[in-house]
PyMOL CGO cylinders between C-alpha atoms (Angstrom):
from pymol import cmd
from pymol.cgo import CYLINDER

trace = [
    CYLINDER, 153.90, 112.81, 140.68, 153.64, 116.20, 139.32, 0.3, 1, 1, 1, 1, 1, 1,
    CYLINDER, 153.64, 116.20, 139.32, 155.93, 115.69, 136.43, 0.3, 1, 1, 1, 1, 1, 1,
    CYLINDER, 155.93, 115.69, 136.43, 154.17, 112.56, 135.92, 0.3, 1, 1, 1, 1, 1, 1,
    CYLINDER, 154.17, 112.56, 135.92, 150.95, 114.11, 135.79, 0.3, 1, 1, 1, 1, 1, 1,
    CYLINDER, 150.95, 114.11, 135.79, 151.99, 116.61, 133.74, 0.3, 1, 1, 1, 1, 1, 1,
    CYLINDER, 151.99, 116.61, 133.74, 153.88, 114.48, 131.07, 0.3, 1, 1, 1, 1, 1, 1,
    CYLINDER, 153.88, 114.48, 131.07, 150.77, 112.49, 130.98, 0.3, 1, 1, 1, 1, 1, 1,
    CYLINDER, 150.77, 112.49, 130.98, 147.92, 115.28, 130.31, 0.3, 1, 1, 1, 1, 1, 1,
    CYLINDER, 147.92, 115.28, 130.31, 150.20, 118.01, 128.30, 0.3, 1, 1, 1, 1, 1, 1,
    CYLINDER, 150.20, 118.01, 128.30, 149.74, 117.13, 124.26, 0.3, 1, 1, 1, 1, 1, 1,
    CYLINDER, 149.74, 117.13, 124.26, 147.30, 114.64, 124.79, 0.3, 1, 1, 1, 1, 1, 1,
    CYLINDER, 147.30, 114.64, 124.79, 144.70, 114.46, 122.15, 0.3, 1, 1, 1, 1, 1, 1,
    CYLINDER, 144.70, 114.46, 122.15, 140.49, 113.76, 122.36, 0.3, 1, 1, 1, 1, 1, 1,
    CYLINDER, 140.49, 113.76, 122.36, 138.70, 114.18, 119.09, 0.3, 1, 1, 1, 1, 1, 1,
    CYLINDER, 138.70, 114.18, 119.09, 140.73, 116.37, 117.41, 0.3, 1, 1, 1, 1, 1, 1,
    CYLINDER, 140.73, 116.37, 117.41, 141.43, 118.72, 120.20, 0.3, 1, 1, 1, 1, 1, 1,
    CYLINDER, 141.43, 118.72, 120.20, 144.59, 119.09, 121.89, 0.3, 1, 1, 1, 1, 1, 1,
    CYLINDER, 144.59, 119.09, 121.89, 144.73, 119.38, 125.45, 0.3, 1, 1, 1, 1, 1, 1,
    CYLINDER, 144.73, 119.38, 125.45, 147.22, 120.92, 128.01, 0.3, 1, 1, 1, 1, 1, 1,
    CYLINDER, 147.22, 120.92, 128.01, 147.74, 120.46, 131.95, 0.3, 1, 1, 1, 1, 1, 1,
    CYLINDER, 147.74, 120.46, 131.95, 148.56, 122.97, 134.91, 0.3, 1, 1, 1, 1, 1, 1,
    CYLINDER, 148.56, 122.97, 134.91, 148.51, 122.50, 138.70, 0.3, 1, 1, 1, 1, 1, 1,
    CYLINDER, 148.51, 122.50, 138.70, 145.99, 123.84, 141.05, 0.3, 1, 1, 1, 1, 1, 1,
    CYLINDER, 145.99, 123.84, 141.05, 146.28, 125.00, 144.32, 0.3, 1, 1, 1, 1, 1, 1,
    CYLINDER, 146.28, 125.00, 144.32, 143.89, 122.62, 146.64, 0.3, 1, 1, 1, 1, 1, 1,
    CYLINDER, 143.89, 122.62, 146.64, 140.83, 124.41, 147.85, 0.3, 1, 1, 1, 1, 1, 1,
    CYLINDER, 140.83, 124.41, 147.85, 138.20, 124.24, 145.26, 0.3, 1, 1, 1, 1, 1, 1,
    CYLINDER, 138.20, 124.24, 145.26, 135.17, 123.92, 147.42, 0.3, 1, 1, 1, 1, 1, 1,
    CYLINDER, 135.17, 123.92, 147.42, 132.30, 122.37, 144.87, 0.3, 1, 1, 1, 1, 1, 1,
    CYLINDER, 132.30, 122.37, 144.87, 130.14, 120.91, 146.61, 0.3, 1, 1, 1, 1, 1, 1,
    CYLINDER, 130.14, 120.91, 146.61, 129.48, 118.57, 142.84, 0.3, 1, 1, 1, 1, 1, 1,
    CYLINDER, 129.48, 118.57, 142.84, 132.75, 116.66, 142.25, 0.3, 1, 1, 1, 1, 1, 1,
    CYLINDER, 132.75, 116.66, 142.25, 132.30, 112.98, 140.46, 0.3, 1, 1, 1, 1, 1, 1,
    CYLINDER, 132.30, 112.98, 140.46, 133.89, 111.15, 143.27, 0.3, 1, 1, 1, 1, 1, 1,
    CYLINDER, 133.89, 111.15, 143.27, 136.13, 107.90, 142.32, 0.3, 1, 1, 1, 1, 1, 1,
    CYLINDER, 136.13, 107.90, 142.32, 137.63, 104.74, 144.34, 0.3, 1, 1, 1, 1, 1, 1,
    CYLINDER, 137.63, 104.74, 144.34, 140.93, 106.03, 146.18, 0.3, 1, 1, 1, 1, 1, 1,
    CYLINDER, 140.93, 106.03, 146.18, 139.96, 109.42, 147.02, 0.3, 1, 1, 1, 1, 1, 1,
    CYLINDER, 139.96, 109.42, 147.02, 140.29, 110.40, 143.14, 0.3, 1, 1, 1, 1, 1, 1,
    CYLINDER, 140.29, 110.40, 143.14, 137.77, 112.64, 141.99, 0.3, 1, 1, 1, 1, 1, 1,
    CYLINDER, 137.77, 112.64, 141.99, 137.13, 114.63, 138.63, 0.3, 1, 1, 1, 1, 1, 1,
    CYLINDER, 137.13, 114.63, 138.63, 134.79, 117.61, 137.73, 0.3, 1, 1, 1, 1, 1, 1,
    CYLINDER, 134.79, 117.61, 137.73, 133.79, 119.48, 134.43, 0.3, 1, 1, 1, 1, 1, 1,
    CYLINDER, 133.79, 119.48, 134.43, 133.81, 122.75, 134.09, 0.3, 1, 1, 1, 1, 1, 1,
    CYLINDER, 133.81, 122.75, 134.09, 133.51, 123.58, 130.49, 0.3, 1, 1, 1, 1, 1, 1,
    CYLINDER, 133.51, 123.58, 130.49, 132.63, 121.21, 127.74, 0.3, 1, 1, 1, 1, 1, 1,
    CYLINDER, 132.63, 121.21, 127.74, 131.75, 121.75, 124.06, 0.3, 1, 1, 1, 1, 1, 1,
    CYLINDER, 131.75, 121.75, 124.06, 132.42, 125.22, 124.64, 0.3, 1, 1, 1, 1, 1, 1,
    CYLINDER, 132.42, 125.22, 124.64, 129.81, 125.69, 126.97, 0.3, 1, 1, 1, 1, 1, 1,
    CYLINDER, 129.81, 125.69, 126.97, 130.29, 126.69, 130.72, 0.3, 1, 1, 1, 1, 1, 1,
    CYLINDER, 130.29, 126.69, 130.72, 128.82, 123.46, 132.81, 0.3, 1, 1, 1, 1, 1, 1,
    CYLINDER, 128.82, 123.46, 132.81, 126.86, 123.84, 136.21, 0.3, 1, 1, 1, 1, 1, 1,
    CYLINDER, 126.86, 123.84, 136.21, 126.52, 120.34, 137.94, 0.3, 1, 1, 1, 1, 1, 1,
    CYLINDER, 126.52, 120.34, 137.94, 123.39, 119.59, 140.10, 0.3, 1, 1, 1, 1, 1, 1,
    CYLINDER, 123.39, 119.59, 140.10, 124.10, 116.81, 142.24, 0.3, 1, 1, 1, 1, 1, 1,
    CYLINDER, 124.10, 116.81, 142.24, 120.63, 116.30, 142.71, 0.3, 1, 1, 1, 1, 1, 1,
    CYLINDER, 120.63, 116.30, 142.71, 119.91, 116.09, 138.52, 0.3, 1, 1, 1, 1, 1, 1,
    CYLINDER, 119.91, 116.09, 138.52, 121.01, 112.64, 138.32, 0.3, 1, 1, 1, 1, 1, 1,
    CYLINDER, 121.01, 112.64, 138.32, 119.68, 111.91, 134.45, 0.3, 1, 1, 1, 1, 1, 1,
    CYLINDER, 119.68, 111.91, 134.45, 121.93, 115.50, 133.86, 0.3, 1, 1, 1, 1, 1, 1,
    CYLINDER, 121.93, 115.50, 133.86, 125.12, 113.75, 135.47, 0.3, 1, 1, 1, 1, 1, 1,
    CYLINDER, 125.12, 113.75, 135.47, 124.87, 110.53, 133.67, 0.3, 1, 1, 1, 1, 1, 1,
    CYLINDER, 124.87, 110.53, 133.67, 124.54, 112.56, 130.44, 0.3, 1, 1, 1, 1, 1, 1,
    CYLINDER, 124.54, 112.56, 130.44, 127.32, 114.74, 130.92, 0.3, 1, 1, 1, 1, 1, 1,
    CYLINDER, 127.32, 114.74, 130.92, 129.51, 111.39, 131.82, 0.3, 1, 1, 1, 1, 1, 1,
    CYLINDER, 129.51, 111.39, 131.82, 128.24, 110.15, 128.80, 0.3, 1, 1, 1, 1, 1, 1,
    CYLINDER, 128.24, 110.15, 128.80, 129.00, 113.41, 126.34, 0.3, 1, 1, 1, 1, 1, 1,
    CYLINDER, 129.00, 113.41, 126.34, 132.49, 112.89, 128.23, 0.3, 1, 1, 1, 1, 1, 1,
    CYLINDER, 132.49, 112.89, 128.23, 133.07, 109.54, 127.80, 0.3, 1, 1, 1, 1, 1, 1,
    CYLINDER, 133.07, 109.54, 127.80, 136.00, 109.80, 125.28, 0.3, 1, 1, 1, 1, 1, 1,
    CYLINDER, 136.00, 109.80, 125.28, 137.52, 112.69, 127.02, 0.3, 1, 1, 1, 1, 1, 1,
    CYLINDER, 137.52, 112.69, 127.02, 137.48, 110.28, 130.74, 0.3, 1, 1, 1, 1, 1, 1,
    CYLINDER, 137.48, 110.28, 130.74, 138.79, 107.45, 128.89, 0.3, 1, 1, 1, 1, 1, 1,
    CYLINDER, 138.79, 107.45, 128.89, 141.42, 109.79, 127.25, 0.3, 1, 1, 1, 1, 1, 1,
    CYLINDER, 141.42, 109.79, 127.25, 142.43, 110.62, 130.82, 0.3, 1, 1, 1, 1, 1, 1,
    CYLINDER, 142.43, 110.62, 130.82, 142.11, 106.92, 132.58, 0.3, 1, 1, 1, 1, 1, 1,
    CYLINDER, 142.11, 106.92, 132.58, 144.69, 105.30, 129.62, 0.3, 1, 1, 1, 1, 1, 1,
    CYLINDER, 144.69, 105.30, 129.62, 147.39, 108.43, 129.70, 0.3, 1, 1, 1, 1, 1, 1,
    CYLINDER, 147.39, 108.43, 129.70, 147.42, 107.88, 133.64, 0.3, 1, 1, 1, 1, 1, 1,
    CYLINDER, 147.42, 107.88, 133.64, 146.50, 103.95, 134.22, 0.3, 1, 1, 1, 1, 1, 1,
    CYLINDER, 146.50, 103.95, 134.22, 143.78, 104.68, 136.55, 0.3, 1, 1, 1, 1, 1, 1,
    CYLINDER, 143.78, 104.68, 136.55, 139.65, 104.39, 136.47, 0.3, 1, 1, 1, 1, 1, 1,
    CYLINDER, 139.65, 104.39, 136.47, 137.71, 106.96, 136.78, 0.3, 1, 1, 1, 1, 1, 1,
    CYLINDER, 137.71, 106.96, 136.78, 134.08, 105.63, 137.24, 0.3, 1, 1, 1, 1, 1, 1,
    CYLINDER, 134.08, 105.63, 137.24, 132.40, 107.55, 139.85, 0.3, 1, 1, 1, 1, 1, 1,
    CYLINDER, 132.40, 107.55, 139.85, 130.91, 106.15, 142.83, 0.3, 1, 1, 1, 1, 1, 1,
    CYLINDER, 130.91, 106.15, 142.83, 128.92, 109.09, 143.76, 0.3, 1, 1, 1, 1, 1, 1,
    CYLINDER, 128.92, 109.09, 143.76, 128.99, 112.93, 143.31, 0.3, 1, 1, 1, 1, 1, 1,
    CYLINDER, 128.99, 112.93, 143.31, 130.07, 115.42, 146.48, 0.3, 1, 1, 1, 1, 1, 1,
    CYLINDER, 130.07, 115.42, 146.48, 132.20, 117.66, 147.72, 0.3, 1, 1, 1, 1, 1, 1,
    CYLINDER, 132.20, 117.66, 147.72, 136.35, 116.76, 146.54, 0.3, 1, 1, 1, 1, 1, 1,
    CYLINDER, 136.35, 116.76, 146.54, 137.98, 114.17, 149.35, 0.3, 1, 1, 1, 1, 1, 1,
    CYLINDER, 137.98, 114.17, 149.35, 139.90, 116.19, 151.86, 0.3, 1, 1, 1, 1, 1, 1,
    CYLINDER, 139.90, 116.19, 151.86, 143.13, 114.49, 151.06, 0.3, 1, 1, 1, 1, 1, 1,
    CYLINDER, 143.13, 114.49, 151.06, 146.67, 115.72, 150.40, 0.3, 1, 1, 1, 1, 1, 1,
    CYLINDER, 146.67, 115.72, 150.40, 147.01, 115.54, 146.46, 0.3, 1, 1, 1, 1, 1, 1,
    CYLINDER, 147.01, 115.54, 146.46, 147.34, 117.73, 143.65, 0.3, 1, 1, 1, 1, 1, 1,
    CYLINDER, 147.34, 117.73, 143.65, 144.54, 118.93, 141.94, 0.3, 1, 1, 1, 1, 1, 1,
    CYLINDER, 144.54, 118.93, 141.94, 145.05, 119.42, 137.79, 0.3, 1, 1, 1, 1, 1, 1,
    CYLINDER, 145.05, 119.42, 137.79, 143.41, 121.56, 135.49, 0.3, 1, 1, 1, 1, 1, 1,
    CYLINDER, 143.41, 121.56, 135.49, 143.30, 119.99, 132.12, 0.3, 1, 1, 1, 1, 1, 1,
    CYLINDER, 143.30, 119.99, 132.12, 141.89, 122.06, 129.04, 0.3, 1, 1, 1, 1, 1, 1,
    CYLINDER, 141.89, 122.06, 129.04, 141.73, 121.75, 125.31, 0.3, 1, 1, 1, 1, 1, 1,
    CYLINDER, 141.73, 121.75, 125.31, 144.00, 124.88, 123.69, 0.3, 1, 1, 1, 1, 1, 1,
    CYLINDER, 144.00, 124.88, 123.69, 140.88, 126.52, 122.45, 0.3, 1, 1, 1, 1, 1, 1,
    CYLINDER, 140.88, 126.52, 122.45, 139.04, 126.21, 125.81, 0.3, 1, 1, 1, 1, 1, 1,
    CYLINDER, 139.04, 126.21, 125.81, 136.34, 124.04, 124.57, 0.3, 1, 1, 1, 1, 1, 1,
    CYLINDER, 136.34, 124.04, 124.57, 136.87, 121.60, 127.13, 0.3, 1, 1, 1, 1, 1, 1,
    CYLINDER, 136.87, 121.60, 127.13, 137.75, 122.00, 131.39, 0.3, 1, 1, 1, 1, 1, 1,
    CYLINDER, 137.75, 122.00, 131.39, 137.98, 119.62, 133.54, 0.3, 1, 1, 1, 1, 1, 1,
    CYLINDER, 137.98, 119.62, 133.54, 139.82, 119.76, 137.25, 0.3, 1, 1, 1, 1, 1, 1,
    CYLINDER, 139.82, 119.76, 137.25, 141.27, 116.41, 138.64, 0.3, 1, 1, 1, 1, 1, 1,
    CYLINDER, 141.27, 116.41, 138.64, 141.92, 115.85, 142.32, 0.3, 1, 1, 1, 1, 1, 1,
    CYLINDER, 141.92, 115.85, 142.32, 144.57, 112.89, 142.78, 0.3, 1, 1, 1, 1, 1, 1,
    CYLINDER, 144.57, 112.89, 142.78, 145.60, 111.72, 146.02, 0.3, 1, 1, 1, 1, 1, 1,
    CYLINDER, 145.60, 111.72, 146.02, 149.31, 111.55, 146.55, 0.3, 1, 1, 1, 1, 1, 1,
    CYLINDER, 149.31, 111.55, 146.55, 149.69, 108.32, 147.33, 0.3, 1, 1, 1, 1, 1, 1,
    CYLINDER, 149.69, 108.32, 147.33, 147.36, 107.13, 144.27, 0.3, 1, 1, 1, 1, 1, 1,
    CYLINDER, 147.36, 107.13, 144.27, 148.81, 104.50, 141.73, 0.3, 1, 1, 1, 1, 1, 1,
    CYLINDER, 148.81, 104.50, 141.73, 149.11, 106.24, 138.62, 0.3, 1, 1, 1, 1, 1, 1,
    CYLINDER, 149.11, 106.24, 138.62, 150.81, 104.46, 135.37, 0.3, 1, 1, 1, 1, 1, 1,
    CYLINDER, 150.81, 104.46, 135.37, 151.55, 107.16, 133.44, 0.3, 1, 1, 1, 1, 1, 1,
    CYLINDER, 151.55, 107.16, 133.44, 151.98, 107.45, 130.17, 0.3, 1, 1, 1, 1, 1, 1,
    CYLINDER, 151.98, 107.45, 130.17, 153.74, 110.22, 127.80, 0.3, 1, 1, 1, 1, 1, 1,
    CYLINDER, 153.74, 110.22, 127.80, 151.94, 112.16, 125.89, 0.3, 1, 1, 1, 1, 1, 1,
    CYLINDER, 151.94, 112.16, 125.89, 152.62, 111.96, 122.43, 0.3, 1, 1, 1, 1, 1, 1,
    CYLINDER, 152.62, 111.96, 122.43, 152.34, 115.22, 121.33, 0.3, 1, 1, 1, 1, 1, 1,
    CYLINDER, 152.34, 115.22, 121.33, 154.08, 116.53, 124.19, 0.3, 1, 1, 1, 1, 1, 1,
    CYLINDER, 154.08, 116.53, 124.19, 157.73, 117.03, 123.04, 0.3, 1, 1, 1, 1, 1, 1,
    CYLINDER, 157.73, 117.03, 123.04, 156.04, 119.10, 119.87, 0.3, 1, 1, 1, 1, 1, 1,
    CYLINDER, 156.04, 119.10, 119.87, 154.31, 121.19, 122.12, 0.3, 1, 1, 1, 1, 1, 1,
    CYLINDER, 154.31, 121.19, 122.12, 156.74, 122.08, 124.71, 0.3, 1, 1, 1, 1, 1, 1,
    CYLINDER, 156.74, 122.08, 124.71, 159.16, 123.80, 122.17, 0.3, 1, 1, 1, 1, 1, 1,
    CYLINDER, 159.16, 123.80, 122.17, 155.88, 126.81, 121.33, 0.3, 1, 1, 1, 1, 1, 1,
    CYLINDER, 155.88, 126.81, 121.33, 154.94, 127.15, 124.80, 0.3, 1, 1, 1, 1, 1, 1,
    CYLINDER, 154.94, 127.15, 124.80, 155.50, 131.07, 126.50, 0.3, 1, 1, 1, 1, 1, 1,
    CYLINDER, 155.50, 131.07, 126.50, 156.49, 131.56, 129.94, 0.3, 1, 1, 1, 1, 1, 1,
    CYLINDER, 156.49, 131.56, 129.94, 155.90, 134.55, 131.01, 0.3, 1, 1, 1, 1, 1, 1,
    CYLINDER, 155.90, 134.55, 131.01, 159.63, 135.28, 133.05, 0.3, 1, 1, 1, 1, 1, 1,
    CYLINDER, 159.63, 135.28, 133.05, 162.51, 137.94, 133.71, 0.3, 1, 1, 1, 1, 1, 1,
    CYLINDER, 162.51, 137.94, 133.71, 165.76, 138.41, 133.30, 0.3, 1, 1, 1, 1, 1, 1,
    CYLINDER, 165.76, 138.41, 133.30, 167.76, 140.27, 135.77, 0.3, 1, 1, 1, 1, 1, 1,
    CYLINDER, 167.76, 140.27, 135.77, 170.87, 141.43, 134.71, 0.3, 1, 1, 1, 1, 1, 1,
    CYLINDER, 170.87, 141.43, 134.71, 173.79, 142.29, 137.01, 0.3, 1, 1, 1, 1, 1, 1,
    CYLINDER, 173.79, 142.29, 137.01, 174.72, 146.05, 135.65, 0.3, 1, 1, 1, 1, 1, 1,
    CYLINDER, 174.72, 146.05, 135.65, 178.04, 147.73, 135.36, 0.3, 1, 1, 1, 1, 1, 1,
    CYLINDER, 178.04, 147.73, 135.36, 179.43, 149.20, 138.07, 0.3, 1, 1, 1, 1, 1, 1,
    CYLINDER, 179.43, 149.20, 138.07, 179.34, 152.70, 137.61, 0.3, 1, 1, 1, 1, 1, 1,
    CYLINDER, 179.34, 152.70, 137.61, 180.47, 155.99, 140.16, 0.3, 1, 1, 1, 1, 1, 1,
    CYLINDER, 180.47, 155.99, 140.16, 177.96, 158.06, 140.68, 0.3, 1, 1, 1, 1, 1, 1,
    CYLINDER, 177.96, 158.06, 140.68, 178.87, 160.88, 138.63, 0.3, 1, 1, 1, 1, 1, 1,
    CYLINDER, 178.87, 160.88, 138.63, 178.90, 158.59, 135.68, 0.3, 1, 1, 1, 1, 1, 1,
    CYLINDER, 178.90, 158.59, 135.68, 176.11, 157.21, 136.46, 0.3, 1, 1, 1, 1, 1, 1,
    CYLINDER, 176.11, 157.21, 136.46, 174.59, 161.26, 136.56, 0.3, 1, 1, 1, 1, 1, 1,
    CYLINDER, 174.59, 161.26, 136.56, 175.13, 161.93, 132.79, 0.3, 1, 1, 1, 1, 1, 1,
    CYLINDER, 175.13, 161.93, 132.79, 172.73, 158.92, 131.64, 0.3, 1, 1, 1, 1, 1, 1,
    CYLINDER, 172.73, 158.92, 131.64, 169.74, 159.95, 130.67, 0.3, 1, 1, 1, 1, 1, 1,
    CYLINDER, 169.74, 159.95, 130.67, 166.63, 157.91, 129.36, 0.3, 1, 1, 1, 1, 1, 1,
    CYLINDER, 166.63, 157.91, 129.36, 167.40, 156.10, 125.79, 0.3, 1, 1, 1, 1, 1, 1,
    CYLINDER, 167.40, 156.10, 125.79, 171.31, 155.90, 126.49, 0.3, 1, 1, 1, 1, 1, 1,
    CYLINDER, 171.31, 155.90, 126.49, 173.13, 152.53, 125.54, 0.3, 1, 1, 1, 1, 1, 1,
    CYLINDER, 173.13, 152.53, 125.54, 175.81, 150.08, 127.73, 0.3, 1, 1, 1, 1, 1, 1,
    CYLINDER, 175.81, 150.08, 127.73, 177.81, 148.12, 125.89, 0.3, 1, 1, 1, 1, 1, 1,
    CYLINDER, 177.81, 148.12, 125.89, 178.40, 145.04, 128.30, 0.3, 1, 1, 1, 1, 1, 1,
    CYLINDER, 178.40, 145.04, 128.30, 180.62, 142.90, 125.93, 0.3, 1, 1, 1, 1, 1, 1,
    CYLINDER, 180.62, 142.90, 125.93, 179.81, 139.42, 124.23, 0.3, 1, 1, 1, 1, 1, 1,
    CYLINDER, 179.81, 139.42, 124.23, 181.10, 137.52, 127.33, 0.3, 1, 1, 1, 1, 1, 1,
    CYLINDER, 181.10, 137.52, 127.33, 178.44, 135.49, 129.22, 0.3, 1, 1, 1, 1, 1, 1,
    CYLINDER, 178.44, 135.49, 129.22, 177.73, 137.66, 132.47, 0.3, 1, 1, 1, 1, 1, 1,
    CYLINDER, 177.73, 137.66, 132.47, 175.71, 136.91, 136.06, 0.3, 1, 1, 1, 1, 1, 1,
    CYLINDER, 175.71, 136.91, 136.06, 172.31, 136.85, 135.94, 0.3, 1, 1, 1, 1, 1, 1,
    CYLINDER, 172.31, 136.85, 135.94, 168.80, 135.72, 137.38, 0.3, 1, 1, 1, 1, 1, 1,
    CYLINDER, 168.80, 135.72, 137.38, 166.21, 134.17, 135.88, 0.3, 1, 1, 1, 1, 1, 1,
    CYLINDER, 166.21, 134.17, 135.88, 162.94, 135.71, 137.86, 0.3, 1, 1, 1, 1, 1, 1,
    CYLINDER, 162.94, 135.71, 137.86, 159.60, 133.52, 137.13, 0.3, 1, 1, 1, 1, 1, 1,
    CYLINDER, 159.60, 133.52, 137.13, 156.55, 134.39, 137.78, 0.3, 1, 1, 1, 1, 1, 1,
    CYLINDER, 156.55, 134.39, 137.78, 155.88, 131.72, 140.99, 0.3, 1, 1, 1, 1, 1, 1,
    CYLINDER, 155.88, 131.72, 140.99, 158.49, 130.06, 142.70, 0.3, 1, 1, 1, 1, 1, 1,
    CYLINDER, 158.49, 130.06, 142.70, 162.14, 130.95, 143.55, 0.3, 1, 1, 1, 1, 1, 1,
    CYLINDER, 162.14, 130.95, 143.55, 164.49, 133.09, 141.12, 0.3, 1, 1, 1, 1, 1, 1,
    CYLINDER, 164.49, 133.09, 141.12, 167.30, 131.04, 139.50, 0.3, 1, 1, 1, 1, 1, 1,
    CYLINDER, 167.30, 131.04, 139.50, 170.82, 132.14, 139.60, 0.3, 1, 1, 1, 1, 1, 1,
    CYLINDER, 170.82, 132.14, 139.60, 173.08, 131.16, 136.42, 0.3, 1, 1, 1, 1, 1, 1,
    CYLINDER, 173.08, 131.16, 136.42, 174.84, 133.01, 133.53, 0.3, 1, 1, 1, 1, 1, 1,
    CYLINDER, 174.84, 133.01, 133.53, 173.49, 134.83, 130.50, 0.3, 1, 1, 1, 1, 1, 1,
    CYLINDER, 173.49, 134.83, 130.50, 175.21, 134.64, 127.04, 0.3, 1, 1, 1, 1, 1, 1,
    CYLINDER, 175.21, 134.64, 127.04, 173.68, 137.63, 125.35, 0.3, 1, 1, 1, 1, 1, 1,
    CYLINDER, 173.68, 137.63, 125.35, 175.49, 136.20, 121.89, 0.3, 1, 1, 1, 1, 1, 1,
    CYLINDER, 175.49, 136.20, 121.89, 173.61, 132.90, 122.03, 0.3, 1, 1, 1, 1, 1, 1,
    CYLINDER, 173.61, 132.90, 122.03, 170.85, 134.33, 123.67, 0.3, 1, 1, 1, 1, 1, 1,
    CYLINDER, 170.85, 134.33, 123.67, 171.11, 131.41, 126.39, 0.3, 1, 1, 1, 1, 1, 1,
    CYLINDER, 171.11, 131.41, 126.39, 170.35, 131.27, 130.07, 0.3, 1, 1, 1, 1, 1, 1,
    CYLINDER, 170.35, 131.27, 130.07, 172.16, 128.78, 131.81, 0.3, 1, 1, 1, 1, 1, 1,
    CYLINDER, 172.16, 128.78, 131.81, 171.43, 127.88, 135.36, 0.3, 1, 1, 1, 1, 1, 1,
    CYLINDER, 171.43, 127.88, 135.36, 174.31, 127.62, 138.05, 0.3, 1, 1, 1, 1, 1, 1,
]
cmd.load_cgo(trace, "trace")
């Protein structure tokens, strides 16, 4: 479901804006979520570039936000084959799902989606996805398996000096920022990580 998700909301475009997709941890706790059959549930945070505080006791201020964000929901139902018309406005369902934050590049637009796993989604790619995922930076390390050096070699290095490790591809580990490191092989020629 998350790649899913993901593949559905990253690249996907709403009047002229681009938008992009990350996962949440669950735990938001708004009391003002737009609350949808099957436990779904959506809430805006930021739209035409202005920070959004939702009253759910300012029902005229709801229905015109849902109408301002009309193109942006529909967006959203057709790249994941689901309907999001709210059936009232409360706190998100206490369900086991994923929750996604989906944003325009610029920031113009926020919205957080809270999606059950066990909802039917239909998802579709988006299709400015594959352009986007070749300019996106991930912030990650590279840990490189040194020489081995004695000790009194390794006492005449001083800050600035130089190893020459050889063109050969040699043991590394490929350190993100979340999650669990990634053994594999670095070729420094190629400049190419390759997993084990």
């Amino acid at each position: 479901m998350r790649q899913s998700l993901l593949g559905a909301l990253c690249g996907l475009s709403v009047d002229d804006q681009v938008l992009r997709a990350q996962l949440l941890p669950r735990g938001d706790d708004a009391t003002a979520w737009f609350r949808c059959a099957d436990a779904i549930a959506f809430r805006l945070l930021r739209f035409g570039g202005r920070a959004l505080s939702m009253d759910a006791g300012d029902g005229p201020g709801m229905a015109a936000l849902l109408d301002a964000a009309d193109d942006l929901l529909s967006a959203v139902e057709a790249a994941l084959g689901l309907t999001l018309d709210p059936l009232d406005i409360g706190p998100c369902p206490d369900t086991a799902g994923l929750t996604v934050r989906i944003g325009s590049l610029d920031q113009q637009i926020v919205l957080l989606l809270s999606v059950p796993f066990d909802a039917v989604i239909l998802a579709q790619p988006a299709p400015l996805a594959p352009s986007l995922l070749g300019h996106i930076a991930l912030p990650v390390a590279i840990a490189v398996a040194g020489p081995r050096l004695s000790p009194a070699d390794a006492a005449t290095l001083s800050p600035g000096d130089l190893l020459l490790i050889g063109p050969a591809p040699i043991a590394a580990t490929l350190c993100p920022p979340h999650g669990d490191a990634i053994p594999g092989r670095l070729d420094p020629v190629a400049r190419c990580f390759r997993p084990h």
